[in-house]
N, C-alpha and C positions, 0 to 999 in steps of 0.2 A: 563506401562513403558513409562518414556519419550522419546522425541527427541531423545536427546541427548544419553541417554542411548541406542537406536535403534541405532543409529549411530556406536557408539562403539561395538556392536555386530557388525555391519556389516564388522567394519574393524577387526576384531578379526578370522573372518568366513573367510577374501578373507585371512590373514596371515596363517592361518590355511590351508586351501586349496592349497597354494602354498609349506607350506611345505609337506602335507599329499595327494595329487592329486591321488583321486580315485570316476571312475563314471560311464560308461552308455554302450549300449548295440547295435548290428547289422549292416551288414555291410550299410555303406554309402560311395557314389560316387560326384564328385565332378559335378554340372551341371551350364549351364547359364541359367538367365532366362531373356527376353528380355521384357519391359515391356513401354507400351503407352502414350500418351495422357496427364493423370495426374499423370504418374510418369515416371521414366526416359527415354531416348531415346537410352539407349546406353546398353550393355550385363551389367550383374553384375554377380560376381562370387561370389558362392554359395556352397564351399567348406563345406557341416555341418561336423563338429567335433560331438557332441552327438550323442549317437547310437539313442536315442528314437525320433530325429529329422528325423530319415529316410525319405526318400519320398515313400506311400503306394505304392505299385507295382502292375503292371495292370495282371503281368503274376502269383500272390502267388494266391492259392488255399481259396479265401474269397470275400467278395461283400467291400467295399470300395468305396469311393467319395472325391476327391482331386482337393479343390477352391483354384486356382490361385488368385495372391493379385491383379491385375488389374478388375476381373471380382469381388471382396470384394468391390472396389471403385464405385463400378460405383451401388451399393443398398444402396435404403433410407430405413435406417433403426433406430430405438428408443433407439440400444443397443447392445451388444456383442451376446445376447443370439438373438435377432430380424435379427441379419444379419446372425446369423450360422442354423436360422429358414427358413431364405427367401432364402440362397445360395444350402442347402446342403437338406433340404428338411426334417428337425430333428422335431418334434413336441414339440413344448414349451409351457410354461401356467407360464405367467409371474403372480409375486406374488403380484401386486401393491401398493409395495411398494418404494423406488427407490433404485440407484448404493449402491450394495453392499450386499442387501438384495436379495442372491441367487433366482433365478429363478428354474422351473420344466424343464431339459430338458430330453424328453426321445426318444429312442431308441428299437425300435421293442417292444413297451408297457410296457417297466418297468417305474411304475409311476415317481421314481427320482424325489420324494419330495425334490427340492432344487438340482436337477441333481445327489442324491448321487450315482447313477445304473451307471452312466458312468466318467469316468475319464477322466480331462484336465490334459494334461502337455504342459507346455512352453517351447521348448529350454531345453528339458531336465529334467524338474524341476515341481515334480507332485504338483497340485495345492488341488487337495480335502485336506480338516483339520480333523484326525481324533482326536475321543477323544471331540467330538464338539455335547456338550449338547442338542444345537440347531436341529441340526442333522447331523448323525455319518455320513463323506464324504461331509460336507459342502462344496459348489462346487462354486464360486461367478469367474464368468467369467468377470467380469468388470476389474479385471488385465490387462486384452489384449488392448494393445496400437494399433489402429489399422491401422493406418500409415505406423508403422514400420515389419508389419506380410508380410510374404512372399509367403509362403500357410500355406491352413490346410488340415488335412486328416481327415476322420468319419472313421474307421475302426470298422464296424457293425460285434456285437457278440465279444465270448471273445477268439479269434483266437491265437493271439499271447502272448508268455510265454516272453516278453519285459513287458508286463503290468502286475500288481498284483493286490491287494485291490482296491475294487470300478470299474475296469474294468468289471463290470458283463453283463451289456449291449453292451460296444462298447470303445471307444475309441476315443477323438478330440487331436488332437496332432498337435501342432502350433509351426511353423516355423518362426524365426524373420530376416528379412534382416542381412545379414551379413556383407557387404560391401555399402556405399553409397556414391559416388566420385561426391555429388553436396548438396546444399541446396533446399528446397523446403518449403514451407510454407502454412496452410491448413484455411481457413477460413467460416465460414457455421451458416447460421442463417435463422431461421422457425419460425414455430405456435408458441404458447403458451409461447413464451419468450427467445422461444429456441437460444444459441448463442453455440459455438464451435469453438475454434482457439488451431493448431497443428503447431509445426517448429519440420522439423528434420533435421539432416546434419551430415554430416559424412567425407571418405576419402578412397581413396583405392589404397596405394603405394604397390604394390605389394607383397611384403609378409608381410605387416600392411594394415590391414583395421578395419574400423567401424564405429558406427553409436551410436548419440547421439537426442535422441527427448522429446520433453515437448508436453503438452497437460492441455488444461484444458476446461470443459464444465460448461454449466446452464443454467436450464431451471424453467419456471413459472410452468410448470405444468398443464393438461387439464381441472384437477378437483382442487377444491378446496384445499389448505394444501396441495399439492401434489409436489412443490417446490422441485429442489434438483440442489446440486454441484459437481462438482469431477475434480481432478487434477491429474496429471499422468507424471512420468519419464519414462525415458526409454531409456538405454545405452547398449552399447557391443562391443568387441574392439577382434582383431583375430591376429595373430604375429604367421607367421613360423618360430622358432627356426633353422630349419635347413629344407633340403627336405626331412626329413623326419620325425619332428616333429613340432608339430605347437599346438598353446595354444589360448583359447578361452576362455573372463570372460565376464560375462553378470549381469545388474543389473536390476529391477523393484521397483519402486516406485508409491503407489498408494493410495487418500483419498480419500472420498466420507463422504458427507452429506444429508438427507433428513428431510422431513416432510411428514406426512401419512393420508390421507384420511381417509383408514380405507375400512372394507368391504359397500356393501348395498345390501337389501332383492329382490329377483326375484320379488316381485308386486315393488319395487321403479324403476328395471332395464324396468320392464315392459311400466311403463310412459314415462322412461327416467329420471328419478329422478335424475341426477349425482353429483347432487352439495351437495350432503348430507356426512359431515362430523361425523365418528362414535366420534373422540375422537380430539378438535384440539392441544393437546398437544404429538401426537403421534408424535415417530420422530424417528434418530437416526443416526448411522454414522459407518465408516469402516475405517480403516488404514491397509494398509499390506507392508510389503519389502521383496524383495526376491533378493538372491544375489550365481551368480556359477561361478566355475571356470573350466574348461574340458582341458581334455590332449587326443593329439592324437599320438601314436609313431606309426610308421610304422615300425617295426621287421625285416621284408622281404620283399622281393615280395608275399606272401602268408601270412604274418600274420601281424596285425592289433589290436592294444591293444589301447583301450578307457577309460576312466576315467572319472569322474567328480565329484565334489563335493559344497551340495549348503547350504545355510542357509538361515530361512523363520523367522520371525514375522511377530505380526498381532495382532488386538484388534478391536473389534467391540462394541457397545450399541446399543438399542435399547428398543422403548415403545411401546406397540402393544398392543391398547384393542380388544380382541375376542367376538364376537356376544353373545348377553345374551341369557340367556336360556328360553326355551317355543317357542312359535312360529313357526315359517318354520325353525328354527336349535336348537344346544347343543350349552353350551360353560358357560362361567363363568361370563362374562359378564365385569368381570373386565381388567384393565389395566395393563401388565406386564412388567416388565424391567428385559433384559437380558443383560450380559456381557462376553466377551468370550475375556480371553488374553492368549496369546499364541507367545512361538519361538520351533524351531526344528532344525535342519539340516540333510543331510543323504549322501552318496555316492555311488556311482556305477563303478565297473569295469569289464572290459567284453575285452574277447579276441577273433578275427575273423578269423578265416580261409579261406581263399578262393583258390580254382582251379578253371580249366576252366569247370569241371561237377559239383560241390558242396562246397556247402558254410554251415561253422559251428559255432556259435556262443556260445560260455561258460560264465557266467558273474556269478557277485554276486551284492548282495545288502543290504544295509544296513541304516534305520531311526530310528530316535527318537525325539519323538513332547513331547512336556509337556505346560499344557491346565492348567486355572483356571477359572469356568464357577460360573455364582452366575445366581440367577433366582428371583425374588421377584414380590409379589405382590403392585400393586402402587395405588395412588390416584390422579390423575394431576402430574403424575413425584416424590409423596411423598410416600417414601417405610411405609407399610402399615406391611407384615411379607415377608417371607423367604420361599420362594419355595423349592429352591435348592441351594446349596453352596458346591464346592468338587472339590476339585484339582488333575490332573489325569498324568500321563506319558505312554507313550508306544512307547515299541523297537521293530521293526521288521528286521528282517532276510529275507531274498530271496536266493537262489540258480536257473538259469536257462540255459537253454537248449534249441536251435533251429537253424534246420537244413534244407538246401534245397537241392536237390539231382535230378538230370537233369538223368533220366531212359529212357536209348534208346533216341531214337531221339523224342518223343512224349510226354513221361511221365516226371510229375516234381512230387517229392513227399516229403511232410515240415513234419518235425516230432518237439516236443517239448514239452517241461516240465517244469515246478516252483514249488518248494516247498518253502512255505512262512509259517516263524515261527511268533511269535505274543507274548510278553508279555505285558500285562499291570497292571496299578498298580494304586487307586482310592483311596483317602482320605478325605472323606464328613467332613464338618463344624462339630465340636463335635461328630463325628461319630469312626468307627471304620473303621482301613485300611482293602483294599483290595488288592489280585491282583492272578493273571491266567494268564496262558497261554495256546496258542494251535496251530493247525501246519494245512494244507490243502496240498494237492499235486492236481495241475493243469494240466493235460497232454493235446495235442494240434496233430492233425493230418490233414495233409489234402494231397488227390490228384488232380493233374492237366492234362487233356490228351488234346493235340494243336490237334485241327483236319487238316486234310489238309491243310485248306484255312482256315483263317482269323479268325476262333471261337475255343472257348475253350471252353469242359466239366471241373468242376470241383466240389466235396464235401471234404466236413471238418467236423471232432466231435473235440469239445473241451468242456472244463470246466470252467468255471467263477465263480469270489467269488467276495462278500464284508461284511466287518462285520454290525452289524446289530444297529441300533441306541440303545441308554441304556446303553452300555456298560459303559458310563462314572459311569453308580450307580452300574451297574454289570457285572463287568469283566468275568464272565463265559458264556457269554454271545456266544452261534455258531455264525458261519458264514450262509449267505445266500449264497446257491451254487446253482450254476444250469449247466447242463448238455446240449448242445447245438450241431443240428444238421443242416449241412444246404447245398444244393446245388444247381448248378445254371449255367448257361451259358451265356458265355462272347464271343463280338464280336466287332474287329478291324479292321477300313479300314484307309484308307485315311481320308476319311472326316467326318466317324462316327465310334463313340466306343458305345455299349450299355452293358448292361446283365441284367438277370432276375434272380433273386436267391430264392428259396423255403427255408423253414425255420421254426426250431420249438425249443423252449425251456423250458426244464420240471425245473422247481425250488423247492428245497428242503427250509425250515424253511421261507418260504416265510412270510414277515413281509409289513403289510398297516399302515400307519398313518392318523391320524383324526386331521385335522389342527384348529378343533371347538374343539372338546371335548379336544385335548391335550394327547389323549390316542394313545396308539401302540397296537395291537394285531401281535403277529407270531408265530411260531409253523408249518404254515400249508404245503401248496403243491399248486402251480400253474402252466399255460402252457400257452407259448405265439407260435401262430404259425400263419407262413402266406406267404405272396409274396413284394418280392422287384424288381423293374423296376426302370433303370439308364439309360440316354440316352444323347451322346453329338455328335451333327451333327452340321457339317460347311458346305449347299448344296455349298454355293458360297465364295468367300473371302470376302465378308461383311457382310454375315449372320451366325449367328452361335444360336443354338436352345438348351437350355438345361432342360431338366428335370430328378425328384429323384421321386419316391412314396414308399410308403410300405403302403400295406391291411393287415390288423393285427386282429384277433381274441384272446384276451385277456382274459382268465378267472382262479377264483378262483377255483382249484377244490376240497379244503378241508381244511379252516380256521374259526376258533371258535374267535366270535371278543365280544363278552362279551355273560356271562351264556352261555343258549342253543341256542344261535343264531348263525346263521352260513354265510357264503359267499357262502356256498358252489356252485359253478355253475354260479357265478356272475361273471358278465365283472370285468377287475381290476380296480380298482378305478385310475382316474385323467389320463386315457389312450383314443385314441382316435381310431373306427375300421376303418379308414385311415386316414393316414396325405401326406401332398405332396408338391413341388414346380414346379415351369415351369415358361423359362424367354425365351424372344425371343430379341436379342440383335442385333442392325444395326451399323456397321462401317466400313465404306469404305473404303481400305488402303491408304494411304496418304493422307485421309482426315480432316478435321477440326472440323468436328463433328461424335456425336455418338449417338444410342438412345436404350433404355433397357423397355421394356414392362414386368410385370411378374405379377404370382398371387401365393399364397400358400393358400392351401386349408386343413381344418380341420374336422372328424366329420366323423359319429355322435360319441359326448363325453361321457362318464361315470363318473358324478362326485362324489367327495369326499361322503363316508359317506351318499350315496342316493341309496341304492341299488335296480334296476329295472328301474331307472330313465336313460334314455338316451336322450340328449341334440341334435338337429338338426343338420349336417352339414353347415360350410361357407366355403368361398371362400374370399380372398380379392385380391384387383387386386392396383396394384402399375409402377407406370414410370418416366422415369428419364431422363433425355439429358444432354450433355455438348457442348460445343462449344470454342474452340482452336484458342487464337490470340498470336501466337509467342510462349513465354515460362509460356506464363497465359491460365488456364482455367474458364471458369464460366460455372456452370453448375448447374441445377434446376430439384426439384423432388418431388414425390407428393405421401403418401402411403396412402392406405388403399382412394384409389382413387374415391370410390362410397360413402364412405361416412356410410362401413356400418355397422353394430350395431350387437358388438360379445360377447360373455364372454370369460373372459382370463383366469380364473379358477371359480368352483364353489365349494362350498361345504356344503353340510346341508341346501339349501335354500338360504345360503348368497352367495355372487358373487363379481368378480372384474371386470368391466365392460373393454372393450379394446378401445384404445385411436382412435376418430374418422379421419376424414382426415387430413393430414398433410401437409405443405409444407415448403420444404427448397429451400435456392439459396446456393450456395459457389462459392468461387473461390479458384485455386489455381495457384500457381505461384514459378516456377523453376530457381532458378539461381547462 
């Protein structure tokens, strides 16, 4: 689809939306958030309309972690997925190839090949692609403009009946500035070629506000052929119709290009071999738009009806030769081009109840993506034959339910439910149509008891789903569900919040992929259980200490992955038995400067396709400073500070080695 023609969808979707305004879910509260240094000096008002923008809440019955946009600014990081690695403490396994080309992120051990185990929404607006050849819940976090983010929340485990498909792990739910009453402009350049320049600006007349941002990056790349570029919009505009209704539209704009390396073998990572190119014609690129409209009527003093409605396109290519066969791995040895174009749109309405004991939320939902994916075998970028060719659609349905209920003075108790219907419908190149449907019901509990002073007991069982990759060739295809139990104790003071949460999840039709061979096995039954520790302490007003961990015991306990071979008993594959971060941050109030120390630590890993095999734990250690002259800052930061030497993923023997130390300078400047 061209330009132009993306264009005209998008104006077609905001006309649409204005006349048909239906969208999203939970109550949300109007807050300021006050923010430093390298971004404003003054409150900004933060009125979210979208129910799914909520702010996670420290008092609902689940483990949760919620990074302020000033503490996002101040980590050197490689990327969207590197910064929500290094803030929130998430385990990633970047796939080395560049923007666009989704990353592993996962969440209490589900491998989320390409993140599909957990769901991103922006502002409302869910970002995994289903119906995506590549893989089902294609998750590419490179959308996030991140300038203009105002927080994010991790919401671990599939808790709440606000999320559907692909929430099966957890949930990142990204907030974007809503209002911004100045200009600001962002400049940053490092290693390997790296440059980075961001403007945003905005306004905020009182009952209009909003914020418009550009962005675009490039960098050389560490390794050879590993070059790449990306360019990024970023608008939203908010208008109270009256005091009691007010309209919110938001847009996303986003390209990316690269060039690829390619994998290399454990004895070349062994020497340090890095400069070895598998394929130098490997490449590839991403285009996505995303476009909502959200309404919020306030009914009463007690009731609360939300809306929204958005439209996506998007189109990716890509050339990827896989390791040949024999040796330390599987694979075909050849060079594939894939294609994936794709538009949807969907809406959400949801109506809130609140008293001063209990709060009820009722919503519905409703999508539909339509996907054309081709897959060919290449020679140097020359299609050779046809892998795959087949053009897909699917509608989904939602109904939900969730509730909070304040019992006595002590007890809080969330009740809640989704039923999510699913048709799709598949028509391969010279093939014969398909299509199916089916339906999942998601139910959600959880209690909270405050104890006297300062801490809280609490547990939750709930259900998670997503459907399973394939689908695009076989629509009968189950879902992956899993059953989730988890409890934990939370503690509030003054100057520290912490909790620990206990935790386990039995998975049904449990599905691995093999990113050599190209094959899927599912069918089976897994269990991830273990321990999460959260801690945020401010001893002094210049010191503040944060860390996230989860210890995780991941295993297969009953999947057949070709003939009579089995997993059975095996760690999950591309999951790690602990992942972690920890940042020790110095700033002084009214001072001119700041400084951020931190490491995230990985390990030991289980890779791809190597079963028995387990990978050493690291550590990497990362710092950063700025320093404040008037309405400019400059500020300079350094990852992977030692220098030291990791894999970012492995699989079958091949590897994609992690980028060694880095340094950037920026400036920014307010005015």
């Amino acid at each position: 689809m061209s330009f132009v023609a993306l264009f005209r969808v998008r104006r077609l979707a905001l006309l649409l939306g204005l006349l048909s305004v239906a969208g999203e879910l939970s109550a949300q509260q109007n807050d300021s958030t006050h923010q430093h240094g390298d971004t404003l000096t003054r409150p900004v008002k933060l009125g979210e309309i979208t129910v799914t923008a909520t702010r996670a809440r420290r008092d609902a019955p689940a483990s949760s972690v919620t990074v302020p946009a000033a503490e996002l600014r101040q980590i050197v990081a490689l990327n969207a997925y590197d910064l929500i690695r290094q803030a929130a403490g998430i385990e990633v396994h970047e796939q080395g190839q560049g923007p666009g080309f989704a990353s592993d992120a996962s969440v209490r051990g589900f491998s989320s090949d390409h993140s599909t185990d957990l769901a991103l929404w922006v502002d409302g607006v869910p970002i995994n692609e289903p119906i995506n050849g590549h893989g089902e819940g294609y998750n590419d976090w490179e959308l996030l403009f991140p300038q203009a983010i105002s927080t994010v929340d991790v919401i671990k485990g599939p808790t709440s009946a606000l999320y559907g498909n692909f929430a099966l792990s957890g949930v990142v739910n990204v907030r974007t500035l809503e209002r911004f009453p100045a200009s600001q402009v962002w400049g940053k350049g490092g290693s390997y070629g790296r440059l980075e320049g961001a403007a945003l600006t905005g306004f905020d007349h009182g009952r209009t506000g909003g914020v418009i941002g550009i962005r675009g990056e490039r960098d050389g790349g560490w390794r050879p052929n590993s070059d790449w570029k990306l360019g990024q919009l970023h608008g939203r505009i908010v208008h109270d119709l009256s005091n009691r209704i007010s309209l919110d539209a938001g847009v996303e704009l986003y390209a990316a290009g690269w060039n690829s390396p390619g994998f290399i073998t454990d004895s070349q990572f062994a020497v340090r071999d890095f400069n070895v190119v598998a394929n130098s014609t490997d490449h590839g690129f991403k285009r996505r738009g995303q476009e909502r409209i959200s309404l919020r009527v306030l009914a009463s003093p007690d009731l609360l009806w939300r809306s929204t409605v958005y439209a996506t396109q998007g189109r990716w290519q890509l050339f990827l030769t896989t390791p040949p066969e024999g040796g330390g791995g599987e694979g075909s040895g050849s060079q594939t081009e894939e294609e994936d174009r794709r538009y949807g749109f969907g809406v959400t309405s949801a109506l809130t109840y609140s008293r001063e004991r209990t709060t009820a939320t009722l919503g519905v939902e409703g999508r539909y993506d339509h996907s054309k994916y081709e897959n060919f075998f290449t020679t140097n970028t020359t299609r050779d034959s046809v892998q795959s060719a087949v053009t897909a659609h699917q509608a989904t349905g939602a109904l939900f339910l969730e509730t909070s209920t304040n019992v006595g003075h002590h007890f809080r108790l969330d009740l809640g439910t989704r039923l999510e219907v699913q048709q799709t419908g598949v028509q391969p190149q010279g093939g014969t149509s398909m299509s199916a449907g089916k339906s999942i019901v998601a139910p959600k509990a959880g209690l909270l008891y405050h104890l006297p002073r300062l801490a809280s007991l609490y547990a939750n069982v709930s259900r998670g789903f997503r459907q399973t990759d394939g689908i695009i060739e076989d629509p009968t295809l189950p879902f992956i569900s899993a059953w989730a139990y988890e409890t934990g104790l939370k503690l509030d003071a003054a100057k520290i919040s912490a909790s620990v949460a206990v935790f386990r999840m039995d998975v049904t039709n449990e599905q691995t992929f093999n990113p050599i061979t190209l094959a899927s096995s599912s069918g089976g039954r897994s269990r991830r259980q273990g321990v999460e520790l959260e801690l945020h302490l401010r001893p002094t007003d210049a010191i503040t200490l944060t860390s996230d961990w989860t210890f995780n015991d991941a295993r297969y306990r009953q999947l057949i992955v070709e003939g009579p071979d089995t997993l059975d008993g095996a760690r999950v594959y591309n999951t790690a038995r602990f992942v972690g971060s920890a940042a020790l941050a110095v700033a002084p109030p009214a001072s001119i400067w700041r400084l951020r120390l931190s490491t995230n630590a990985v390990g030991p890993y289980s890779p791809f396709d190597m079963p028995g095999v387990v990978l050493k734990p690291y550590a990497l250690a990362h710092a950063s400073g700025s320093l404040r002259f008037g309405t400019a800052t400059l500020g300079v930061g350094m990852r992977n500070l030692l220098g030291h030497r990791y894999r970012e993923v492995e699989a079958g023997g091949f590897n994609v080695p992690g980028q060694p130390r880095t340094v950037y300078g920026s400036l920014d400047w307010i005015f």
